[in-house]
Structure formats: structure tokens, C-alpha cells
N, C-alpha and C positions, 0 to 999 in steps of 0.2 A: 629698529627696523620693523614695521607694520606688517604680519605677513598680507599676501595678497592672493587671488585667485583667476589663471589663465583659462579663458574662455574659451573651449576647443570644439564647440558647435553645436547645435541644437539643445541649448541647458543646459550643457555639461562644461563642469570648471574643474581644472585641476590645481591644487595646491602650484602655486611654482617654484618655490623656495626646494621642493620634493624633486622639481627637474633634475635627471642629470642628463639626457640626450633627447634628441631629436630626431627620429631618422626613417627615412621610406621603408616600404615595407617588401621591396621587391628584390631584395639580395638574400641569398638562399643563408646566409650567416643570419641576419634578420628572423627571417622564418624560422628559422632552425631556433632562434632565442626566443620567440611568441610561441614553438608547437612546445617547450621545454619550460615554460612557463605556465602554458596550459594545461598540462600533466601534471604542473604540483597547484594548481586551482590560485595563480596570481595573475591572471589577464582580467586585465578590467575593460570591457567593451563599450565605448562611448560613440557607435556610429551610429546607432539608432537604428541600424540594418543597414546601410551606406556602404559603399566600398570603399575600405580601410587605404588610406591615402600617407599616414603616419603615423607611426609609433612612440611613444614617448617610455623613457625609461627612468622610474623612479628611485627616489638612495636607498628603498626599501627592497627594492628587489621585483618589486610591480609593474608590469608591463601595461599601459591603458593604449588602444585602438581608438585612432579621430579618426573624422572622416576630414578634415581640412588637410591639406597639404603642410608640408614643413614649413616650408617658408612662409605662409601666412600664419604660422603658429608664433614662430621666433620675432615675425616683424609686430605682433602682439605683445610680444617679453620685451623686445628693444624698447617701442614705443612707450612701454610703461614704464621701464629703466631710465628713458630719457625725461622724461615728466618729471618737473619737480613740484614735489607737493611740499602743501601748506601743512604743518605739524600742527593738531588740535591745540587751543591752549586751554587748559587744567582750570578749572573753578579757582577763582582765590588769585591766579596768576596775572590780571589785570594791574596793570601801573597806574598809580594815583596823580591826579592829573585834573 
């Protein structure tokens, strides 16, 4: 599996393989997990100055701030989950013919 890189707005990509959630930023659980994050220096700020619209939560323990909403985050992961790619083929790996 190739890793890949989720586009979450203005240049900024996040590993995706690293996702583990998704989630708005307006439930004071939420907040309470970004100011407790903030305090040990693992908020990664990806809004460019924007109003923080989602949170993403990485297997590391890293909190990154988008400014796109959830669901045009995840409909970004879907659509590339649903893609099927073409597997490079390797030098040497051509059939003779």
C-alpha cells in the first residue's frame, strides 16, 4: 500500500494513513482535547489564520487544526479510497512479446 497525502487546505497535507478521527471543533470534549494538546506543544495549525472548522486526530497523539469542514475532509479520503490505481510496473517487469 502506497502511502498517500490528504489535502486539508491552503498546502497543507496530512499523512492519511496517521488519521485516526475526524471531528468539529465545537464540543467542549473537542476543545478540552486541542487546549490539553496545546499544553504539551502537539497542535499542529494548518488554517493559515482561518477559522478552525476541523480537527483531525493523529495515531501519534497530534492534533492538526483545518480550516475545511469534516466532511469535505473525509469525502477527500473516501474518494481516494474509492480510486483504483494503476500499480507502477518495476524495470525489467515487461512481458516479452
Amino acid at each position: 500500500m502506497n502511502p498517500y497525502f490528504l489535502h486539508v487546505g491552503f498546502d497543507n497535507v496530512v499523512a492519511a494513513s496517521r488519521v485516526v478521527a475526524i471531528v468539529g471543533p465545537s464540543s467542549a470534549p473537542v476543545k478540552r482535547m486541542v487546549a490539553e494538546a496545546a499544553a504539551r506543544n502537539m497542535v499542529i495549525d494548518m488554517t493559515s489564520g482561518r477559522k478552525t472548522k476541523a480537527v483531525l486526530v493523529l495515531d501519534s497523539g497530534q492534533i492538526v487544526l483545518a480550516a475545511l469542514h469534516p466532511a469535505t475532509i473525509t469525502g477527500r479520503m473516501d474518494a481516494r479510497s474509492q480510486r483504483r490505481d494503476i500499480e507502477p510496473v518495476a524495470d525489467g517487469d515487461v512481458g516479452s512479446g
